[in-house]
RODO-2510 file (C-alpha; in nm, 4 decimals, decimal comma):
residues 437
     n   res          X          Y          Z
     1     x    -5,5537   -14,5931    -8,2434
     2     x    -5,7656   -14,4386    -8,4933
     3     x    -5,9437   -14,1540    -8,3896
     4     x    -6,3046   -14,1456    -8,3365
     5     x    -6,3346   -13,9053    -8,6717
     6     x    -6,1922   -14,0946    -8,8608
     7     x    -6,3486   -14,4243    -8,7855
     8     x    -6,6618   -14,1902    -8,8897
     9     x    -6,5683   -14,1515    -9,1999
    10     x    -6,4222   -14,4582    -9,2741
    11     x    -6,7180   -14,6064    -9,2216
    12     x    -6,9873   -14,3821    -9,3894
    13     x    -6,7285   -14,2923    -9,6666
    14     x    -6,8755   -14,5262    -9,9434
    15     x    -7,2462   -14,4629    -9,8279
    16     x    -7,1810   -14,0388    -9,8530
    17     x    -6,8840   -14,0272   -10,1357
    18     x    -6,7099   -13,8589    -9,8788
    19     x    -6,3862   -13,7260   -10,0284
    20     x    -6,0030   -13,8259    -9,8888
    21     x    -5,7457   -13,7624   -10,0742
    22     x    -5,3857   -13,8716   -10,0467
    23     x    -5,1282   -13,6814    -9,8419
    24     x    -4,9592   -13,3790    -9,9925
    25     x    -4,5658   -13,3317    -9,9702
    26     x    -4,4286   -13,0463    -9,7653
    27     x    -4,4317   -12,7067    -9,9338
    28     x    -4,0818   -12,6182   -10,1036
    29     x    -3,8875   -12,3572    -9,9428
    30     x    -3,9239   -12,0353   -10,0528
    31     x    -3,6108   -11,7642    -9,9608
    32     x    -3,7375   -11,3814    -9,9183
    33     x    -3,5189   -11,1067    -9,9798
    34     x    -3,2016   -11,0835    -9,7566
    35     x    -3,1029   -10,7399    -9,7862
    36     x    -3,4167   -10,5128    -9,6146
    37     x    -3,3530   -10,5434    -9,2676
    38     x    -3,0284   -10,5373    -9,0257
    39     x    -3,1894   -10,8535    -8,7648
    40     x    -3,0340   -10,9536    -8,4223
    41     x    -3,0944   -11,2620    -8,2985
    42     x    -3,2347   -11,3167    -7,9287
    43     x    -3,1506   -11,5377    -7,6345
    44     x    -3,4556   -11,4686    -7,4307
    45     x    -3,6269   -11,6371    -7,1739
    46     x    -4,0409   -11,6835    -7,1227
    47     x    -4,2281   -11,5259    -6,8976
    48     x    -4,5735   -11,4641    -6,8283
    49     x    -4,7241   -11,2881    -6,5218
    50     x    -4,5022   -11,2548    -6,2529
    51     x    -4,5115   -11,5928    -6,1373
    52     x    -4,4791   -11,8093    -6,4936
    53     x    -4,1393   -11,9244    -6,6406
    54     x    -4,1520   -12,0969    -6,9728
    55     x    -3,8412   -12,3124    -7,1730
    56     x    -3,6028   -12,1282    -7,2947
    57     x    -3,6780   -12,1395    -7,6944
    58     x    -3,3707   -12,3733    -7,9219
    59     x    -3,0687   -12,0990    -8,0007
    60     x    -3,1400   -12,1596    -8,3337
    61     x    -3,4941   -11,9869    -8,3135
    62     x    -3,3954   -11,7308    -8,0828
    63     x    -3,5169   -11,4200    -8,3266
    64     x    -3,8905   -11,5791    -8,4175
    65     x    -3,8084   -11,9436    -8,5480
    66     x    -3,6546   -12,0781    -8,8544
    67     x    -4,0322   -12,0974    -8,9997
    68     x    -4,1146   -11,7229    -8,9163
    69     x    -4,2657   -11,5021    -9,0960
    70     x    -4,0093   -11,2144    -9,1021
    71     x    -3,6814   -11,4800    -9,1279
    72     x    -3,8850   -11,6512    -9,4339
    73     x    -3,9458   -11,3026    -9,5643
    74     x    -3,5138   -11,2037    -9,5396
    75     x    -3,4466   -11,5195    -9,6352
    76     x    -3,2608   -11,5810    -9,3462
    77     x    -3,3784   -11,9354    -9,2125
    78     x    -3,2180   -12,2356    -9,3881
    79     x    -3,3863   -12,4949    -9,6266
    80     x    -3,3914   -12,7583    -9,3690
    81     x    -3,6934   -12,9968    -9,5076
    82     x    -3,7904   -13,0790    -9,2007
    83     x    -3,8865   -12,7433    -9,1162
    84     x    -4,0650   -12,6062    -9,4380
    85     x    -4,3862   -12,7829    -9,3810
    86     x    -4,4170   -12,5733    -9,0091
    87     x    -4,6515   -12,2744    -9,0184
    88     x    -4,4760   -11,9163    -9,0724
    89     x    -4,4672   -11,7384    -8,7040
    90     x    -4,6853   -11,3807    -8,6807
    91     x    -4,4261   -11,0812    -8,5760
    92     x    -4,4250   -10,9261    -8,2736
    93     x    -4,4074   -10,5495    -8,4729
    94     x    -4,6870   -10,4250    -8,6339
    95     x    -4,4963   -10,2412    -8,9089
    96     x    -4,2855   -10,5969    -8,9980
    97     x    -4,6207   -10,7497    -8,9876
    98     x    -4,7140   -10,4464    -9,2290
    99     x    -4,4567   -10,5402    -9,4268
   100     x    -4,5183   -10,8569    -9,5102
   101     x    -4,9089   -10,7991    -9,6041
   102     x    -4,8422   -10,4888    -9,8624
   103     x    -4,5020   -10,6818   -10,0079
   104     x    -4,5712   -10,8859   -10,3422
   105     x    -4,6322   -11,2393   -10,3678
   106     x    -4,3368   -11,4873   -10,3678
   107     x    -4,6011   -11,7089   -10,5860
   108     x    -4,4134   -11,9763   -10,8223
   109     x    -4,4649   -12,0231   -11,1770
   110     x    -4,8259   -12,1738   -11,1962
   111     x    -4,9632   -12,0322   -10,8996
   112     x    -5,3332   -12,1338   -10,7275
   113     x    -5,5257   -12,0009   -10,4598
   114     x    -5,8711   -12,0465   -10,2916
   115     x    -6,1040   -11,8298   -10,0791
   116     x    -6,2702   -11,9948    -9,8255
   117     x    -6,5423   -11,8963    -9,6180
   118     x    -6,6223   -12,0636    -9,2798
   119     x    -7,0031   -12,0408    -9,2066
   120     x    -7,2193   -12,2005    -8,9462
   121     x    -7,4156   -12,0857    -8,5655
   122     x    -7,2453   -11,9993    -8,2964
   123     x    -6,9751   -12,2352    -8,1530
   124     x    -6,9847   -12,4922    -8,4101
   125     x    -6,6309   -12,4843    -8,4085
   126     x    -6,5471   -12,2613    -8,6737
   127     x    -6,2549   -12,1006    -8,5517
   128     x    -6,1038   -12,4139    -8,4053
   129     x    -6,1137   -12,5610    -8,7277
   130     x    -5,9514   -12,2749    -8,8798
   131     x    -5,6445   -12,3010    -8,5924
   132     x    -5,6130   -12,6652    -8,6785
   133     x    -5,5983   -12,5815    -9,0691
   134     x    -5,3319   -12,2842    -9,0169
   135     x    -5,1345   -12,5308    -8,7872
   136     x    -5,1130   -12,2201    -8,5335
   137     x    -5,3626   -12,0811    -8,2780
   138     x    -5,4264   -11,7161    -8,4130
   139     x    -5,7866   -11,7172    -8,3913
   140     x    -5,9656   -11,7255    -8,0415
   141     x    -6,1366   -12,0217    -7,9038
   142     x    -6,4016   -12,0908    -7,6246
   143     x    -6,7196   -12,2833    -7,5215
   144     x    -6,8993   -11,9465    -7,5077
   145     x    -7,0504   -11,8032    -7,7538
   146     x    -6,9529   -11,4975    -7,9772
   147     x    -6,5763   -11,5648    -7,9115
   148     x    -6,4767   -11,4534    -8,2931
   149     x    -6,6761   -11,0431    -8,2713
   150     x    -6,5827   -10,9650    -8,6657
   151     x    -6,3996   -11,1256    -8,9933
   152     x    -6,0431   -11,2291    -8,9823
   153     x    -5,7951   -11,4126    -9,2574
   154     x    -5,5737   -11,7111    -9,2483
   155     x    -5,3625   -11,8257    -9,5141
   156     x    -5,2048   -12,1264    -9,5707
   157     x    -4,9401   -12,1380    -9,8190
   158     x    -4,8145   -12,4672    -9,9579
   159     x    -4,6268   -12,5664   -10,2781
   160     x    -4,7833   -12,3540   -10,5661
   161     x    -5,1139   -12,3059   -10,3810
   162     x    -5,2450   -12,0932   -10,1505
   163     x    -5,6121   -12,0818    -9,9160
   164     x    -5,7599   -11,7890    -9,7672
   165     x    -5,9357   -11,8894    -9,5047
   166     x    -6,2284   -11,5893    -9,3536
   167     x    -6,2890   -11,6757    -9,0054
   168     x    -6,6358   -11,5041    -8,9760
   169     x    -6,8897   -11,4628    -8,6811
   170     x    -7,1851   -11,7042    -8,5935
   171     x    -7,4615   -11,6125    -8,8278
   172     x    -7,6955   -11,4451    -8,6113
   173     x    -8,0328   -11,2951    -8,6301
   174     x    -8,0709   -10,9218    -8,6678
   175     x    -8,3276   -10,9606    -8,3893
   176     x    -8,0475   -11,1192    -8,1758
   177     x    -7,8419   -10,8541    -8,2215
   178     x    -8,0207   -10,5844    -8,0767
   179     x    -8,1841   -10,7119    -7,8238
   180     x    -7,8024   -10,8535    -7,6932
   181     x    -7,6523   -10,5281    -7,8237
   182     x    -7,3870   -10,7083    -7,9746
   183     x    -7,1586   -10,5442    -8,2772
   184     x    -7,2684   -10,4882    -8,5964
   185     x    -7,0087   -10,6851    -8,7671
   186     x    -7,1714   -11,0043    -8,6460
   187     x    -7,4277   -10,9489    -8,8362
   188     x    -7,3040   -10,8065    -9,1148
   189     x    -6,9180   -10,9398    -9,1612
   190     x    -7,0287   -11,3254    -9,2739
   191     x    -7,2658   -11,1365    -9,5554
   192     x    -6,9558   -10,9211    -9,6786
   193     x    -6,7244   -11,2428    -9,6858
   194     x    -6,9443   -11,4395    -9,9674
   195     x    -6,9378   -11,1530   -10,2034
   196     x    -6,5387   -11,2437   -10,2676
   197     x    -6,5674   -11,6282   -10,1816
   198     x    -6,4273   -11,9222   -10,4335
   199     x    -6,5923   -12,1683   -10,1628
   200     x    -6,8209   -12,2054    -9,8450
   201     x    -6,7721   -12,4360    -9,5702
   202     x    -7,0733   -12,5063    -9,3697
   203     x    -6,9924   -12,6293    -8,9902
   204     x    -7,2549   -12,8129    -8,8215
   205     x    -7,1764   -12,9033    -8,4384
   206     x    -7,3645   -13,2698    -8,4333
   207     x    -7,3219   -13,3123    -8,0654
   208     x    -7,5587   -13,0291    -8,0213
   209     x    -7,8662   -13,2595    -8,0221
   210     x    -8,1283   -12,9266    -8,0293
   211     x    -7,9390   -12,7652    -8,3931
   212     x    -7,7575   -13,0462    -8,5434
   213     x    -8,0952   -13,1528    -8,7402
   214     x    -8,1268   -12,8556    -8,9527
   215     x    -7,9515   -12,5744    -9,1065
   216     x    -7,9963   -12,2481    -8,9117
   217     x    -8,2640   -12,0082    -9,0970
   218     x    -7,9178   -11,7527    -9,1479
   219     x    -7,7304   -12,0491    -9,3008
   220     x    -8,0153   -12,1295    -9,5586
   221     x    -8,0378   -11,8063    -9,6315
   222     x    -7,6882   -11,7128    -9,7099
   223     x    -7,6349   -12,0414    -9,9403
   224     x    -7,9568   -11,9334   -10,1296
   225     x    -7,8157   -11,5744   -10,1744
   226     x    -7,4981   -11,7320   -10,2806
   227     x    -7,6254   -12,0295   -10,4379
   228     x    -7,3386   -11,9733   -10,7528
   229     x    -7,0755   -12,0186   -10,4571
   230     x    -6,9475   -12,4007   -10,4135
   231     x    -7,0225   -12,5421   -10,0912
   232     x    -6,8993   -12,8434    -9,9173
   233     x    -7,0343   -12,9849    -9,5000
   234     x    -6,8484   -13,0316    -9,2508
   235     x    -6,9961   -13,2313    -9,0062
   236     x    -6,7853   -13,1268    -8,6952
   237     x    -6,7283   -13,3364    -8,2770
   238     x    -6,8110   -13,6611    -8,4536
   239     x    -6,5989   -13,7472    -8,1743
   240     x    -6,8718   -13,6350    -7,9430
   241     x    -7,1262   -13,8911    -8,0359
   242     x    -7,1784   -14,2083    -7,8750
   243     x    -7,4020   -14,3596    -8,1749
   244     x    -7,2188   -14,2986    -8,5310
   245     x    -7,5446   -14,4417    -8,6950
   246     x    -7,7273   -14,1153    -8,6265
   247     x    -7,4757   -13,9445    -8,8375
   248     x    -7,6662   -14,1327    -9,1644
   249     x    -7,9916   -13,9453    -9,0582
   250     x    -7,8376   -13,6104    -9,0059
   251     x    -7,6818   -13,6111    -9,3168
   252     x    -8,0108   -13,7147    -9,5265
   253     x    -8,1976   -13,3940    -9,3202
   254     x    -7,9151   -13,1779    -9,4028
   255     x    -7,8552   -13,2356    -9,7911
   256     x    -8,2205   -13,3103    -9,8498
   257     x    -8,0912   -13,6860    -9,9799
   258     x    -7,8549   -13,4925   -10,2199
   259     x    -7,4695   -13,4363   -10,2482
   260     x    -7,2444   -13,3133   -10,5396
   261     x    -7,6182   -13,3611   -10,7745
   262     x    -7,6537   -13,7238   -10,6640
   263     x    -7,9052   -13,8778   -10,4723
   264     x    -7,7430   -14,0558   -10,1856
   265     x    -7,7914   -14,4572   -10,1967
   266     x    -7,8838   -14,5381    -9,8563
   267     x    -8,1805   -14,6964    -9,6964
   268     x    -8,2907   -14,3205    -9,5342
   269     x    -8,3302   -14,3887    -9,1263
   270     x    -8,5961   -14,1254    -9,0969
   271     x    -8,7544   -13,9566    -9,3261
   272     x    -8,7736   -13,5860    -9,3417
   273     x    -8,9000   -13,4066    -9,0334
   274     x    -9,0493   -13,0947    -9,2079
   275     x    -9,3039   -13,1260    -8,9818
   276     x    -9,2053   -13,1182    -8,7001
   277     x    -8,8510   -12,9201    -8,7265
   278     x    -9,0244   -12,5614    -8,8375
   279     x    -8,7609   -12,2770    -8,7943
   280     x    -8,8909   -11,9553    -8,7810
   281     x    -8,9208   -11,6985    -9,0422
   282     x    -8,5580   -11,6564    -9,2085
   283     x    -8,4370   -11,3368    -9,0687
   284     x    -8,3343   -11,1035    -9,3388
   285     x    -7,9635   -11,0338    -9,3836
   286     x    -7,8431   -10,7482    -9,6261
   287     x    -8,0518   -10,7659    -9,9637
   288     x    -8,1761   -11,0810    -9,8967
   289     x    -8,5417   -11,2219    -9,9574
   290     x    -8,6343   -11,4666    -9,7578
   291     x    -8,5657   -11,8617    -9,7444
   292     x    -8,8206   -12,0881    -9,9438
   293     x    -9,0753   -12,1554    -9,6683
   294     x    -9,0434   -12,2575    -9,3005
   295     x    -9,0079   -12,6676    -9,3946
   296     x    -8,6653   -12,5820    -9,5277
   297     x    -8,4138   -12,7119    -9,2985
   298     x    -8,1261   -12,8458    -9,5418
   299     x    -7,9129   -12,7646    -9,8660
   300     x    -7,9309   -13,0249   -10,1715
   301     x    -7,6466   -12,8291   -10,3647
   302     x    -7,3052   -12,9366   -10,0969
   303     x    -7,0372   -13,0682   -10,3169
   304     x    -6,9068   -13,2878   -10,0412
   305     x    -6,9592   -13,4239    -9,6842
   306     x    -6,6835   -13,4392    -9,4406
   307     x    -6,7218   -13,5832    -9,0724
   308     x    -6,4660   -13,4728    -8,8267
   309     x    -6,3511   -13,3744    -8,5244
   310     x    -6,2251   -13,0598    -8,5335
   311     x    -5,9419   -13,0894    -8,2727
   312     x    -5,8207   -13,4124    -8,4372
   313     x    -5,4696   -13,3210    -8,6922
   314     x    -5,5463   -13,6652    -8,8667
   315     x    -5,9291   -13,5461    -8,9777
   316     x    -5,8679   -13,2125    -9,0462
   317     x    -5,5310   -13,2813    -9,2802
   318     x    -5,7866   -13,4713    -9,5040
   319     x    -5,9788   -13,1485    -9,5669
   320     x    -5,6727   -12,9656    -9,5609
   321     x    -5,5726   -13,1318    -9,8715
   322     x    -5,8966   -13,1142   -10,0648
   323     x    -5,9293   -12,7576    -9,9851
   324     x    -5,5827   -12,6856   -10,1152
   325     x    -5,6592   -12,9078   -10,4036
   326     x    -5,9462   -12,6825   -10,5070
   327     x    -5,7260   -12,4100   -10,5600
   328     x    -5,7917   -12,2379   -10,9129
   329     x    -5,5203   -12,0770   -11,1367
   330     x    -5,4404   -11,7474   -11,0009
   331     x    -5,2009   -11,5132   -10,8097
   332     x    -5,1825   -11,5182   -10,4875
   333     x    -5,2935   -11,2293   -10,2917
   334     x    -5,0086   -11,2639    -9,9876
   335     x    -4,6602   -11,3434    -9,9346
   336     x    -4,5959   -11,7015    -9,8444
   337     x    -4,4487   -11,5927    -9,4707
   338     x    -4,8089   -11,4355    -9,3645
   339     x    -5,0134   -11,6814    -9,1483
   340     x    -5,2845   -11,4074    -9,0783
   341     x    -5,4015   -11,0618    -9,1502
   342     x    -5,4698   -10,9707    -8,7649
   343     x    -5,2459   -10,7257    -8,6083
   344     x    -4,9706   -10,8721    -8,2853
   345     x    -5,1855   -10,6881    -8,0724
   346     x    -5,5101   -10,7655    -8,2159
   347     x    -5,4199   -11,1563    -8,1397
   348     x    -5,2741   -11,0930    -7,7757
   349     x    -5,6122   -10,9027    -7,6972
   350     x    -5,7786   -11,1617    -7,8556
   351     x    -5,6676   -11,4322    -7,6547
   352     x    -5,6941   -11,2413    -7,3280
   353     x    -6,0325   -11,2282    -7,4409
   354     x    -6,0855   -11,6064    -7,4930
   355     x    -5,9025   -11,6794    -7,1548
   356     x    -6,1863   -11,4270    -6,9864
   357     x    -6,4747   -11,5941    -7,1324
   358     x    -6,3208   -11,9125    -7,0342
   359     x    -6,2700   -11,8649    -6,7103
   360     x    -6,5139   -11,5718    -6,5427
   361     x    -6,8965   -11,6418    -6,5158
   362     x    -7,1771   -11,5157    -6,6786
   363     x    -7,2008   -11,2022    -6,8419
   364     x    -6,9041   -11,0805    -6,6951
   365     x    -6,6141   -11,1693    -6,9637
   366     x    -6,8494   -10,9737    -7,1986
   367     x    -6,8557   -10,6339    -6,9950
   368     x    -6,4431   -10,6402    -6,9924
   369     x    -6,2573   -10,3594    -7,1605
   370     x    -5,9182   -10,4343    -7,2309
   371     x    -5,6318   -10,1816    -7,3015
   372     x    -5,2579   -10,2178    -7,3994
   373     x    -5,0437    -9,9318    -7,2044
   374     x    -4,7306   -10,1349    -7,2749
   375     x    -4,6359   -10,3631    -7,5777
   376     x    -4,2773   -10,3132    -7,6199
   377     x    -3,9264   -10,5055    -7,6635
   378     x    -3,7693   -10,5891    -7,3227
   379     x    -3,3770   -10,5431    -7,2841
   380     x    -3,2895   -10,9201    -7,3812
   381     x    -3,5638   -10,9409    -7,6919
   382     x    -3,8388   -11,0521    -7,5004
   383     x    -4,2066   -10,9215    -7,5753
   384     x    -4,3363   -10,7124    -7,3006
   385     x    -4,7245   -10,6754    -7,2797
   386     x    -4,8932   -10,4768    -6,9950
   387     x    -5,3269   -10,4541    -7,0457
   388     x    -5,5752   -10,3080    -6,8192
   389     x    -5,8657   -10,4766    -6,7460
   390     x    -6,1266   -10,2407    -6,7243
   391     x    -6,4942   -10,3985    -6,5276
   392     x    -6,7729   -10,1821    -6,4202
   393     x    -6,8814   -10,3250    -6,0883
   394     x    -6,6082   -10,3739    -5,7484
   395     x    -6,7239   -10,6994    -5,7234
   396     x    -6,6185   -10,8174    -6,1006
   397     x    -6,2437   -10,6854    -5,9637
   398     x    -6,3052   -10,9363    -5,7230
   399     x    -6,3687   -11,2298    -5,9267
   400     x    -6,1250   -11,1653    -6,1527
   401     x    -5,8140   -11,1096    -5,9554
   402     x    -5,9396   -11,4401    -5,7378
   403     x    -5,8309   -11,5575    -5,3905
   404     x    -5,4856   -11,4347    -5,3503
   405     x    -5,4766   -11,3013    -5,7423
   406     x    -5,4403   -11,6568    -5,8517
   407     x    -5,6611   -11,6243    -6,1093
   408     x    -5,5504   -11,3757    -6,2906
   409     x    -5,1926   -11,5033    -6,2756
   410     x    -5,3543   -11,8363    -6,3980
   411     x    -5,4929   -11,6069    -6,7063
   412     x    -5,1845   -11,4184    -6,7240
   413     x    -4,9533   -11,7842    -6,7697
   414     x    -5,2161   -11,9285    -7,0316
   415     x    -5,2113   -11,6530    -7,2562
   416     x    -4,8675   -11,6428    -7,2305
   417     x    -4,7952   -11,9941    -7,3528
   418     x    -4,9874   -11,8986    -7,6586
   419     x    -4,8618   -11,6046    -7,7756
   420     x    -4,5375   -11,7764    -7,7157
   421     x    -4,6386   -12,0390    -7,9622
   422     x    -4,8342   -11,7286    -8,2354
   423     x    -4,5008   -11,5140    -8,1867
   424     x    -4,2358   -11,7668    -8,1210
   425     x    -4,0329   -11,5741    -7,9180
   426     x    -4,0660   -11,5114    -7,5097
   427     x    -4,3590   -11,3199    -7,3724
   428     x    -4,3838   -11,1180    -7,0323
   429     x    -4,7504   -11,0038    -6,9676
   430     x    -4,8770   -10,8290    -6,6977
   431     x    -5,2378   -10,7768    -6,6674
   432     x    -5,3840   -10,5596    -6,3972
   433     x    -5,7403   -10,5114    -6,3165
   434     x    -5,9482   -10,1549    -6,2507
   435     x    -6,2868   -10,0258    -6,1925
   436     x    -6,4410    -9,8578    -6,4542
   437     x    -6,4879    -9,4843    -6,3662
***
């Protein structure tokens, strides 16, 4: 069955010039040195709260995987092709994970690489997209907003080419910021990221039916400050929509009729709404002057159009492969074993994090303070976690242990299947939960 995505594009694909290109081979293997580091292998089994008991991983993955990032880096796994295309595995030790981001390049002969910047509001999908790209859930995901708090990398290696993908924050409003008293690097990390970007991707979420039919006023603004930057749109939960035909309107409000310098050939569905969409004032971002005028709501200079669904592997390996296409002649800036820059620690507390917003009400997730008083290697190899949960009111200790501490075993199990999957190797996490003194 084809998925609903990609009937999307199929169909508008001739209208829009929307771009597929053919499938790329699996990336070559490339051996690391073999002589740094004395390894054991494990034979662990999963666990995850006190109540959660996972597979036991294949004996032949027992340290992190055959695709991991520190076996790729000894040189230890074997060139099986059907493993090379698999994403590289994140360490469980912050000083192998060290390593690996300070060692040199295993880049080939003609190498390319690509700096991409994902831009768009708040829960467009922007960091779901980036798991689906990396082929590994590093980056946190939920329905709430202000899931990703400040920039992170992702980098997907394959053949001679190589994409840095910057995860950044919804593009906020200063005013938003202080009256939510939310971290500076909201506001400012997105900003930083274009200064060093090769290309922007601009996510729109078009099931949202109240943003979907113009550019936010931080958007505009950061494509006009950046206007020398390439920029392609991703139209993201295509899958969402009932109607695919409204898809030919959005697009013609957010190019302004224009893609890649053309005018697009299609009988327009509705004209322009300039007067009645009127965003307010662009709020300024770091020396920035502000957007054109108020009837602005879309960008006439986006290279290409691509209509997706962000959680389908089929849609997003078509942008995949453009984006690793666009590569330019350079060297790389990371070994070919690192899947991201974060720390092990900054993922786990990251996706204890996305499992709080998930599940706890409210404002509640968002007054959480986590810390790590355990994150150590268990007698038969297994990662041991133990995190406080630090909440300032008796009754949030409540709701987040649950009846009978079921829900925080229920958190405890789902993080735990991730990080299994991020570390490849067994997890036991404990998470306890305290008042805030």
């Amino acid at each position: 069955m084809v998925a609903p995505g990609r009937r999307a594009a199929m169909f508008f694909r001739a209208v829009l010039g929307v771009r597929q290109l053919g499938p790329d081979a699996a990336r070559g293997w490339v051996t690391g040195l073999s002589s740094l580091l004395d390894c054991q292998r494990r034979c662990v089994s999963c666990f995850a709260g006190a109540a959660f008991s996972g597979p036991r991983l294949a004996s032949a993955s027992r340290r992190y995987g055959q695709s991991s990032a520190l076996d790729r880096f000894l040189g230890l796994s074997q060139p099986d092709s059907s493993l090379t295309s698999h994403p590289p595995a994140v360490s469980i030790h912050r000083d192998e994970q060290d390593l690996l981001l300070v060692h040199r390049p295993d880049m080939p002969e003609n190498p390319r690489v690509l700096r991409v910047v994902l831009l768009g509001a708040p829960n467009a999908g922007k960091s779901t997209l980036s798991n689906q790209l990396l082929g590994r859930k590093v980056f946190p995901v939920s329905k709430k907003v202000h899931t990703t708090r400040c920039q992170a990398l992702g980098i997907i290696t394959e053949k001679e080419a190589q994409v840095i993908l910057l995860d950044t924050p919804g593009l906020i409003s200063p005013v938003k910021q202080k009256r939510h008293h939310l971290e500076l690097s909201l506001l400012e990390d997105p900003w930083k990221s274009m200064e060093s970007a090769d290309m922007v991707v601009v996510l729109v979420d078009v099931s949202d039916k109240w943003t979907r039919n113009q550019l936010s006023p931080q958007v505009l603004q950061c494509l006009t400050q950046f206007s020398q930057v390439p920029s392609i749109l991703v139209m993201n939960k295509v899958d969402c929509l009932k109607q695919k035909s409204i898809l030919l309107e959005l697009t013609a409000a957010l190019t302004e009729g224009v893609v890649n310098g053309k005018k697009l050939k299609m009988r327009e569905a509705v004209r322009s709404r300039a007067g009645t969409h009127r965003p307010g004032p662009a709020a300024k971002g770091p020396n920035t002057q502000s957007v054109g005028g108020p009837q602005k709501i879309g960008w006439p200079h986006f290279q290409e159009i691509f209509m997706l669904s962000a959680l389908s592997q089929e849609d997003v390996k078509i942008l995949k492969q453009y984006l690793l296409a666009q590569a330019r002649p350079g060297p790389w800036e990371f070994h070919s074993g690192v899947l991201t820059s974060q720390t092990p620690e900054e993922i786990c507390a990251n996706t204890i994090r996305e499992k709080l917003l998930e599940h706890l009400p409210q404002e509640i997730p968002y007054n959480v303070q986590q810390r790590t008083v355990v994150w150590e290697e268990g007698p038969s190899g297994e990662l041991v976690i133990e995190q406080k949960l630090l909440v300032p009111k008796e009754s949030h200790v409540k709701i987040l242990i649950g009846p009978k501490g079921h829900l925080i075993s229920q958190i405890a199990q789902e993080v735990g299947r991730d990080l299994m999957d991020i570390f490849l190797c067994d997890v036991r996490l404990r998470l306890s939960v305290k008042l805030l003194k």
